[in-house]
C-alpha positions as CSV (number, residue, x, y, z in Angstrom):
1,X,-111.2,10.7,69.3
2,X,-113.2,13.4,68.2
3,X,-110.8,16.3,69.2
4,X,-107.9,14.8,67.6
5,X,-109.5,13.7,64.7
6,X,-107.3,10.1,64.8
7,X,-107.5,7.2,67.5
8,X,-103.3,7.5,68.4
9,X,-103.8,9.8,71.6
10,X,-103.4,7.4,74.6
11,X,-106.4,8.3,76.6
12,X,-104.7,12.1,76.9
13,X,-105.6,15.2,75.2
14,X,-104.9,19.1,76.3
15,X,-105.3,22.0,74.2
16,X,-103.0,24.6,75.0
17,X,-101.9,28.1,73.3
18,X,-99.5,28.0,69.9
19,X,-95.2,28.2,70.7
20,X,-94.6,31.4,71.7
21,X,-91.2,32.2,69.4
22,X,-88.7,34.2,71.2
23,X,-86.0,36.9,70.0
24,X,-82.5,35.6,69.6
25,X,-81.3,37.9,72.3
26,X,-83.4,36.4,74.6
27,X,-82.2,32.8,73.8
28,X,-78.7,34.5,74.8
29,X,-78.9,36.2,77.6
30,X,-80.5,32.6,79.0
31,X,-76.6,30.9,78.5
32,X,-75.8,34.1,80.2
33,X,-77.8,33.7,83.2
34,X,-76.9,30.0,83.9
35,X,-73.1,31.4,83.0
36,X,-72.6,28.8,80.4
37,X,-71.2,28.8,76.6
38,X,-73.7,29.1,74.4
39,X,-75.0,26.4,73.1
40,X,-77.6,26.4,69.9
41,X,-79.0,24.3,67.5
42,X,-79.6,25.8,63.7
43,X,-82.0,23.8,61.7
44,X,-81.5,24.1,57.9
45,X,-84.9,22.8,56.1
46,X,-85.9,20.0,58.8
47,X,-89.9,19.7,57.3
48,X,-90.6,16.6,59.1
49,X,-92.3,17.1,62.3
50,X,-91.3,13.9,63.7
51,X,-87.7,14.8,63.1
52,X,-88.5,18.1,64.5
53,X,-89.7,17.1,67.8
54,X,-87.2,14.1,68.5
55,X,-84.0,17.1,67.6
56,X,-86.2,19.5,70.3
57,X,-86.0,16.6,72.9
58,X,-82.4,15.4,72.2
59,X,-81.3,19.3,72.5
60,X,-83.3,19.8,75.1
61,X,-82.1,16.8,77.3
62,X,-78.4,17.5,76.2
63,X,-78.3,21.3,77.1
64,X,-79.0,23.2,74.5
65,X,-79.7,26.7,75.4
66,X,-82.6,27.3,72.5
67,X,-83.1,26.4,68.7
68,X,-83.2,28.2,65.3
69,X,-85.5,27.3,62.6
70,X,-86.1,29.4,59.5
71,X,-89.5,30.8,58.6
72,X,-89.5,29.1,55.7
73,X,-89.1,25.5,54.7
74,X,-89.6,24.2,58.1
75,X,-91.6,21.5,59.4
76,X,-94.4,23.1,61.6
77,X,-94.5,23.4,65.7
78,X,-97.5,21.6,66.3
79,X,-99.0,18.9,68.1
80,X,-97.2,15.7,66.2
81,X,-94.3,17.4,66.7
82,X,-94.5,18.3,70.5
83,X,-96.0,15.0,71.0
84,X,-92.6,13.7,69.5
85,X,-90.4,16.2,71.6
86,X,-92.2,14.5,74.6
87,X,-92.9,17.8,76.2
88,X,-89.5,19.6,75.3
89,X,-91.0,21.5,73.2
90,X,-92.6,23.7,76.0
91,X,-89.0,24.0,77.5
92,X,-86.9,24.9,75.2
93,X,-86.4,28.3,73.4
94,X,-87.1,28.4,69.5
95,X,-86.4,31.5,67.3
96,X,-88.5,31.7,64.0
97,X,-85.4,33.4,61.6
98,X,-86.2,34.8,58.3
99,X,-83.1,34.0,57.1
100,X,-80.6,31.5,58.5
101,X,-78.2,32.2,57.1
102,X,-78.3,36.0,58.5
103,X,-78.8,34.7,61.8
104,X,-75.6,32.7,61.4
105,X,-73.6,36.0,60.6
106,X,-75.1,37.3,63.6
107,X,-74.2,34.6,65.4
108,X,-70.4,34.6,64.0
109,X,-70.1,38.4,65.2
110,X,-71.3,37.3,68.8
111,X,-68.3,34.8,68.9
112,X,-70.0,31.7,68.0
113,X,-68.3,28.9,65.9
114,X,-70.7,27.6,63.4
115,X,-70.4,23.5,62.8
116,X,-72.1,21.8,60.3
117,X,-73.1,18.4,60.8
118,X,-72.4,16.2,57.4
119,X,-71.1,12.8,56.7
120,X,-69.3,14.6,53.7
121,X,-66.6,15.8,55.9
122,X,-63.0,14.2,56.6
123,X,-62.9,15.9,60.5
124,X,-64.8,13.6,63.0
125,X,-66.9,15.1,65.3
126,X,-64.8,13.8,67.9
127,X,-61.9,15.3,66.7
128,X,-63.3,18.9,67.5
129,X,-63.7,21.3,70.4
130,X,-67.2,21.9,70.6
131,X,-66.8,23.8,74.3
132,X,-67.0,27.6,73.6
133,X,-70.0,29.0,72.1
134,X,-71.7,27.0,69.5
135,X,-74.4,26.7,66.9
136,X,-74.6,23.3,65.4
137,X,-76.5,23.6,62.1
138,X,-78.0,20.1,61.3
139,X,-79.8,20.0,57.3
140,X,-82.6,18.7,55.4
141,X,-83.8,14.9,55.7
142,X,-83.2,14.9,51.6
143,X,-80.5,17.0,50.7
144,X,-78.6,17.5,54.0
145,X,-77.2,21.9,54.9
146,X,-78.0,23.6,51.9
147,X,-74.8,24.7,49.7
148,X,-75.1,28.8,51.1
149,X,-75.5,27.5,55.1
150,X,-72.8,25.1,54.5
151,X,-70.1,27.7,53.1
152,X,-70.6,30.0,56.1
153,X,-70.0,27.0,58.4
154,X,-66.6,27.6,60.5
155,X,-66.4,23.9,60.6
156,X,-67.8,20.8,58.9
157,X,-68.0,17.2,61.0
158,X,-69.0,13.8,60.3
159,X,-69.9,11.2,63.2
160,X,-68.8,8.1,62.3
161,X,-70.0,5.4,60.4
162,X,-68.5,2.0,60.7
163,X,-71.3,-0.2,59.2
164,X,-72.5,-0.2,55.5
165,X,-75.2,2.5,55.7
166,X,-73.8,5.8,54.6
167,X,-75.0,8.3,56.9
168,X,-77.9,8.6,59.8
169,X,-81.8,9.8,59.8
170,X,-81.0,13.5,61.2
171,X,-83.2,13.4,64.4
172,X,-80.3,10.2,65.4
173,X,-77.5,12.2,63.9
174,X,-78.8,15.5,65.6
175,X,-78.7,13.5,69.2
176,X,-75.5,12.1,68.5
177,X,-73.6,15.4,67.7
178,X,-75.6,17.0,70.8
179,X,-74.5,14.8,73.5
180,X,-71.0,14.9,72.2
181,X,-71.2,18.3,73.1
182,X,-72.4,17.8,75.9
183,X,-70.2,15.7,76.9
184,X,-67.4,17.9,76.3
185,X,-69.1,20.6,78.6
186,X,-69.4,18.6,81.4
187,X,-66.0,17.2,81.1
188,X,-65.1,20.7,80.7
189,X,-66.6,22.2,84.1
């Protein structure tokens, strides 16, 4: 209780060193050396942590290669967020952009199609091919993929929604996007 300052810690507690960030390039050549299509996950102004960490574990678990977060205007890797990654945290890659948007035009010269994840699109997201290299950009628990990200995006999809609520908390729309695409990779071995 003392070292985490709360009582919520099950009986567990480890102190280990802060997330190492890693390079873009490096996030990369890792789809390179398991010879798959990149696969990456943008994140456009996510500030909660518990959002944070439950994206980290559904990208993680469905294959994403590493994750983009902005400098900026992004909820912070720490413990409540790698307790709510459930470990993926350690796993998988992050890259600490000063700009996203930058690293998306980067991205787009590498080859990568950018998608953006919004219920304000009329193209489903089962509609699309989300097999060659990818960055799915996924926005802001208030506001959704800020007007600039969204305008770069080569495509914009919806999941969707057959009951009365419009649209999904991100971290649940961020897992069902993922394991579409991953399910379009494996189908597409």
């Amino acid at each position: 209780d003392e070292l985490t300052g709360e009582g919520v810690h099950q009986g567990i507690v480890a102190q280990v060193s802060a997330k190492d960030y890693v390079p873009l390039p490096d996030i990369l050549q890792r789809a390179r050396d398991r010879g798959e299509q990149p696969f990456l996950v943008a994140l456009d102004g996510i500030t909660d942590p518990h959002n944070l960490g439950a994206i980290i574990r559904s990208a993680e678990c469905a294959g994403a290669h590493g994750l983009i977060m902005p400098v900026k205007n992004s909820a912070p890797v720490n413990a409540e967020s790698m307790k709510s990654s459930a470990g993926a945290l350690s796993l998988i890659p992050v890259c600490r952009a000063g700009s996203i948007r930058g690293t998306l035009k980067i991205l787009q010269s590498e080859g990568f199609r950018i998608v953006a994840a919004t219920e304000k699109s009329d193209k489903l997201l089962f509609e699309a091919d989300l097999t060659k290299p990818t960055a799915l950009v996924m926005g802001s628990e208030d506001v959704g993929i800020s007007k600039e990200v969204l305008k770069m995006c080569d495509l914009q999809l919806a999941i969707p929604i057959v009951g009365s609520i419009e649209s999904l908390n991100v971290s649940a729309a961020a897992a069902v996007m993922l394991f579409e695409t991953a399910r379009q990779r494996i189908n597409n071995r």
